[in-house]
DRENLUM-848874 format. One line per 2 residues: their letters; for each residue y, x, z of N, C-alpha, C, CB. Coordinates in steps of 0.2 Angstrom, whole numbers, plus 2048, in hexadecimal, padded with zeros to 3 digits. Atoms other than C-alpha are relative to their C-alpha. Glycine has a CB too. Example, Ala and Ser with C-alpha at 12.3 -4.5 7.8 and 13.67 -1.06 7.14 Angstrom:
<atoms>
as> 7FA,804,800,7EA,83E,827,806,804,800,800,7FB,806 | 7FA,7FC,7FF,7FB,844,824,805,7FC,803,802,802,7F9;
</atoms>
This chain:
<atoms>
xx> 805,7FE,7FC,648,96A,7DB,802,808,802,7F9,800,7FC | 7FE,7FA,800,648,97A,7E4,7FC,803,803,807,802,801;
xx> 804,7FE,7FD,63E,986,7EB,802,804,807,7FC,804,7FD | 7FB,7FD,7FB,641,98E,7FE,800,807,7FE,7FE,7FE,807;
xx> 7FA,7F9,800,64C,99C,7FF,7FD,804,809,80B,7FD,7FF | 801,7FD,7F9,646,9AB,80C,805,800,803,7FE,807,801;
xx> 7FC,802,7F9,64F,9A8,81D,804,7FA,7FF,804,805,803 | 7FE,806,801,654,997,817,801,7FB,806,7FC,7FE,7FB;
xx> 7FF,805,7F7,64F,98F,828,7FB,7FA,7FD,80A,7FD,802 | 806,804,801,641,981,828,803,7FC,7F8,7FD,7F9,807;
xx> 801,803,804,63B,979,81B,7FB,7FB,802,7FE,804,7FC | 805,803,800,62E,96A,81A,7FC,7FC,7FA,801,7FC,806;
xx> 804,801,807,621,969,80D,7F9,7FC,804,7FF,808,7FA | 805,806,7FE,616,957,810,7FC,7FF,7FD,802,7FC,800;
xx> 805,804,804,604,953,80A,805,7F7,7FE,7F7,7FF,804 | 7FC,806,804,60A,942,7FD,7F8,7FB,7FE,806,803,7F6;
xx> 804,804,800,5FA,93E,7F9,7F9,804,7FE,802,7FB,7FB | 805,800,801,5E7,941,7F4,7FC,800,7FD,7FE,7FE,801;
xx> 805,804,806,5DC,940,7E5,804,7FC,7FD,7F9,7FA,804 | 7FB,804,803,5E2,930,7DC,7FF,7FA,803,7FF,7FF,7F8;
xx> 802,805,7FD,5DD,924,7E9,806,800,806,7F8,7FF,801 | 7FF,7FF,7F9,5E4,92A,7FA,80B,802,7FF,7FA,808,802;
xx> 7FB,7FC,7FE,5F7,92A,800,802,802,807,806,7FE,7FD | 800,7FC,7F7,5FD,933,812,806,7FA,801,804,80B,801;
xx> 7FA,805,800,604,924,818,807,802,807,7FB,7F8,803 | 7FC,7FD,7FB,60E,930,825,807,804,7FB,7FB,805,806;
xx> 7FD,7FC,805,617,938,813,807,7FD,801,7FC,800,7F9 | 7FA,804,801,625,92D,812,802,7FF,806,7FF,7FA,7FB;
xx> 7FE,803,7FA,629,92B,825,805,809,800,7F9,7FD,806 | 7FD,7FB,801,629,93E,824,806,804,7FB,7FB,803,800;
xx> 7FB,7FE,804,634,942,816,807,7FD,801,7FF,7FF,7F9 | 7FE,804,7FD,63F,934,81D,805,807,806,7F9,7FC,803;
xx> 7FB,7FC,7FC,643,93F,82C,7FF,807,7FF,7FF,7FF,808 | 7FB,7F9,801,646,950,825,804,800,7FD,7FE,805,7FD;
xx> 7F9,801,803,652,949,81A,803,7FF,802,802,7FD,7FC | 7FA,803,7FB,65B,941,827,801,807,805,7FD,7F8,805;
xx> 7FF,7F8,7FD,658,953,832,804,805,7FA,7F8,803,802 | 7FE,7F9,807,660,95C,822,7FC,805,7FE,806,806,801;
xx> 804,7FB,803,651,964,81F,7FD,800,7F8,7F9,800,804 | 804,801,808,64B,968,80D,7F8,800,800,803,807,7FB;
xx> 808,804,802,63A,95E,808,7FD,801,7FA,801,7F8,801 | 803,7FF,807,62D,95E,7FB,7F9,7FF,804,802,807,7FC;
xx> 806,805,801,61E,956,7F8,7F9,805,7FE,802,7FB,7FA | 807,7FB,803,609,960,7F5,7FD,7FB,800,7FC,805,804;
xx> 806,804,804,5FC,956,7ED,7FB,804,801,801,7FF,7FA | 805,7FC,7FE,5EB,95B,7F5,7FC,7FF,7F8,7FC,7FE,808;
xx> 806,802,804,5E2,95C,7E5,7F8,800,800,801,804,7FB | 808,7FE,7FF,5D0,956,7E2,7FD,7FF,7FB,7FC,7FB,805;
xx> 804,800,807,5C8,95A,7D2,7F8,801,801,803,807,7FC | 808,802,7FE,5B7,959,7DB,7FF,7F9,801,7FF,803,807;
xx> 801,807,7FE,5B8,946,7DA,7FD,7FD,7F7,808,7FC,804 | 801,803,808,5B1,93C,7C9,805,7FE,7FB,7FD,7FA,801;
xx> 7FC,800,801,5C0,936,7C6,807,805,7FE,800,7FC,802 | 7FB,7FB,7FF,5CD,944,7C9,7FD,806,7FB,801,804,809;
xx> 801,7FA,803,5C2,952,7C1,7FF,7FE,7F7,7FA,803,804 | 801,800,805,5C0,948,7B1,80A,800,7FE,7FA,7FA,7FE;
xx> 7F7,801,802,5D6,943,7B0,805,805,807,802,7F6,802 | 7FC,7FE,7FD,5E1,94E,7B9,808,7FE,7FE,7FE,808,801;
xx> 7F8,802,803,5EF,948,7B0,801,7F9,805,800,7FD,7F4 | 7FE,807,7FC,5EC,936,7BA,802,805,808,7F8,7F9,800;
xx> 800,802,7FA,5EA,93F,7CA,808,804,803,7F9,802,804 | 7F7,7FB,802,5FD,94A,7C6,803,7F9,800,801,807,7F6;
xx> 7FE,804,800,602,93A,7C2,800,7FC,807,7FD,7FE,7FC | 802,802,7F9,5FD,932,7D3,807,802,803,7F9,805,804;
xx> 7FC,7FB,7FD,607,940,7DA,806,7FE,800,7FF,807,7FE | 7FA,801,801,616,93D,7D3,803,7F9,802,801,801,7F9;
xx> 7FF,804,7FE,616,92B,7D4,803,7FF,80A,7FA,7FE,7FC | 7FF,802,7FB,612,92B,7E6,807,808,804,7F8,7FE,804;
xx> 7FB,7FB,7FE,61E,93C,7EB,807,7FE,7FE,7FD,806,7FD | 7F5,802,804,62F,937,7DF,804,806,802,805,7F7,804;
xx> 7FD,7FA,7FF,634,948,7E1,808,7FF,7FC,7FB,807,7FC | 7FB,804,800,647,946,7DF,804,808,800,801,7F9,806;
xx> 7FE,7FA,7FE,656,954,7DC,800,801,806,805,802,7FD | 7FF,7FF,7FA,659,95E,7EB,7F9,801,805,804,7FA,801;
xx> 808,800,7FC,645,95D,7F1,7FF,808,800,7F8,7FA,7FB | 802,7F9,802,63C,96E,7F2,7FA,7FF,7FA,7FD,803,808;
xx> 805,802,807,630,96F,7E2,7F8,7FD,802,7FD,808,7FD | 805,804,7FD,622,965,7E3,7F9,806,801,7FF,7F8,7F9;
xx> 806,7FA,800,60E,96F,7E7,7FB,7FB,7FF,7FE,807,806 | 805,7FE,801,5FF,96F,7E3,7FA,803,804,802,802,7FD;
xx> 803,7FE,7FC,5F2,971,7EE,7F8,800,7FF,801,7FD,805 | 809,801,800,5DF,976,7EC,7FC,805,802,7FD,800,7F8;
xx> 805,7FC,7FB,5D2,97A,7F8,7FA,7FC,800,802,800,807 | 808,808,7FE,5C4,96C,7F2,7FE,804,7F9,802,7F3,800;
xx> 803,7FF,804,5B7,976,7E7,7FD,7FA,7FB,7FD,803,803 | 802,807,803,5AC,969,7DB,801,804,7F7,807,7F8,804;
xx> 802,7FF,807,5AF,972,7C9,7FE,808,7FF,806,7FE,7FB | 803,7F9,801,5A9,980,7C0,808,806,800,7FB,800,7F6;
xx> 7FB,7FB,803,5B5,990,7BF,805,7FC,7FB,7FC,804,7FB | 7FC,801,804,5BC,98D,7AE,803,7F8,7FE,7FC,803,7FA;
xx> 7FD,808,7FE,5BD,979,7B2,806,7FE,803,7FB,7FB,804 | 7FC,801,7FB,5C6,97B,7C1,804,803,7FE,7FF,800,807;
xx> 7F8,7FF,800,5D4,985,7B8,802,7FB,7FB,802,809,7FD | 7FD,808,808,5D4,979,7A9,804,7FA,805,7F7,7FA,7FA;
xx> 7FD,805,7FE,5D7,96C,7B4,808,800,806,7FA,7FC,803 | 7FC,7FC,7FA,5E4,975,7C2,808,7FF,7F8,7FB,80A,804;
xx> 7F9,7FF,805,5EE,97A,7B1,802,7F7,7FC,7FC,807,7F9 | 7FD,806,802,5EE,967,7AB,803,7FD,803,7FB,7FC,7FE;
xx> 7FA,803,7F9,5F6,960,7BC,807,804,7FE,7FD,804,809 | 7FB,7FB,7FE,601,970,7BD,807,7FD,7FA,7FD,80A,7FE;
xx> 7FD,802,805,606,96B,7AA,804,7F9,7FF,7FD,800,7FB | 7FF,807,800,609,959,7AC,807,7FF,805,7FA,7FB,802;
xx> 7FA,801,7FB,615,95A,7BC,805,805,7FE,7FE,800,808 | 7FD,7FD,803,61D,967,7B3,806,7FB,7FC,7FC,803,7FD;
xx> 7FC,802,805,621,95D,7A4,805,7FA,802,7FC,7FE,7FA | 7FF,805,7FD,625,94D,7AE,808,801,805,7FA,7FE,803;
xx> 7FC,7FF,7FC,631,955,7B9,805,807,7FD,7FD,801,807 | 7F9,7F9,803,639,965,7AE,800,805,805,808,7FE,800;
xx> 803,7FB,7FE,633,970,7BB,7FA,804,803,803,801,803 | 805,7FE,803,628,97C,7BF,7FD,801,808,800,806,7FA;
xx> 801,800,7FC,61C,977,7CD,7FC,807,806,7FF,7FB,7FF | 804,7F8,7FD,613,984,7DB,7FA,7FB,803,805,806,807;
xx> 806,7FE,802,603,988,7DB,7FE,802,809,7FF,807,7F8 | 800,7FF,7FA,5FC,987,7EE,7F7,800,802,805,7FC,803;
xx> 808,800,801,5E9,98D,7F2,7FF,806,805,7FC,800,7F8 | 802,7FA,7FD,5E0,99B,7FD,7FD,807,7FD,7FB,7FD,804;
xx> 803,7FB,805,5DB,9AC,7F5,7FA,7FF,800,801,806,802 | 807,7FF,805,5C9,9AB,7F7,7FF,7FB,7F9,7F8,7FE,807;
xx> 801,805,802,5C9,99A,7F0,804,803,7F9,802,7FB,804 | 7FD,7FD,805,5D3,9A1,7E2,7FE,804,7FC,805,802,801;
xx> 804,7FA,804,5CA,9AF,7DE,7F9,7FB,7FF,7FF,808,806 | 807,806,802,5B9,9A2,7E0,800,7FC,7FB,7FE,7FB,805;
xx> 801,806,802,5BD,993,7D8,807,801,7F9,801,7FA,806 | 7FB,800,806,5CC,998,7CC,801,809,7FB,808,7FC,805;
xx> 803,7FA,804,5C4,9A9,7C6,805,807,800,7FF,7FD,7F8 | 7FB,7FC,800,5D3,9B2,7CC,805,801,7FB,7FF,805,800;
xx> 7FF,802,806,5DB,9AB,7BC,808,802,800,7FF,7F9,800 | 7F8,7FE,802,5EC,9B2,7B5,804,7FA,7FC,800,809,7FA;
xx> 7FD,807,804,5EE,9A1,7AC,805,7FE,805,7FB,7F9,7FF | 7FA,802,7FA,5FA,99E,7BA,806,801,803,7FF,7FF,804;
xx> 7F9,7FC,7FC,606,9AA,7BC,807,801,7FF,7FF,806,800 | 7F8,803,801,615,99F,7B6,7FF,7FE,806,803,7F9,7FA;
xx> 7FF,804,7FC,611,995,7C6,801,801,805,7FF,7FD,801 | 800,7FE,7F9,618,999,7D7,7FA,800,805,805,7FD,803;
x> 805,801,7FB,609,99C,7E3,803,804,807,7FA,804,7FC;
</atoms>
């Protein structure tokens, strides 16, 4: 895996999938032709820990991820994406950090962390629990 390097030249980092239901059926067309364009690819997983399912297992919906992304050497590090409110504070870091941990351990590296500052400062309390992970 690798992360992009300043003035590297494009990159393209593709939503893979959704929750634990949903995949971007355009994901695998797209990765498709940047690998054939020599562009370096990699996969974000919109997380929804505001859902019944997602906010009680984040380990299934990391799991999801992996399954449907198959992040592969040579890819750009897999992310992480959260902009869907739905838990408390200290829930939504617990569960952010149980994803983060799982596609970690599963892949041996260490994924990034992708989100907006208010939202970050709102919903994840401005949390320093994170600052192994590339944001």
């Amino acid at each position: 895996m690798e992360r992009p390097e300043e003035g590297r030249g494009h990159v393209r980092v593709h939503q893979s999938d959704r929750g634990v239901g949903f995949i971007d059926s355009a994901f695998e067309r797209h990765r498709q032709e940047a690998r054939k364009a020599g562009i370096p690819v990699g996969a974000y997983h919109f997380g929804r820990p505001d859902t019944n399912i997602s906010s009680e297992d984040p380990i299934a919906e990391a799991g999801h991820f992996l399954d449907v992304a198959e992040p592969r050497e040579g890819d750009l590090l897999p992310v992480l994406d959260l902009e869907t409110a739905g838990l408390s504070t200290s829930q939504f870091a617990a569960w952010a950090k149980k994803f983060l941990q799982r596609v970690e351990k599963r892949l041996g590296e260490t994924p990034i962390l992708y989100t907006y500052p208010s939202f970050w400062q709102e919903r994840l309390g401005n949390s320093t629990t994170f600052t192994r992970y590339p944001l």
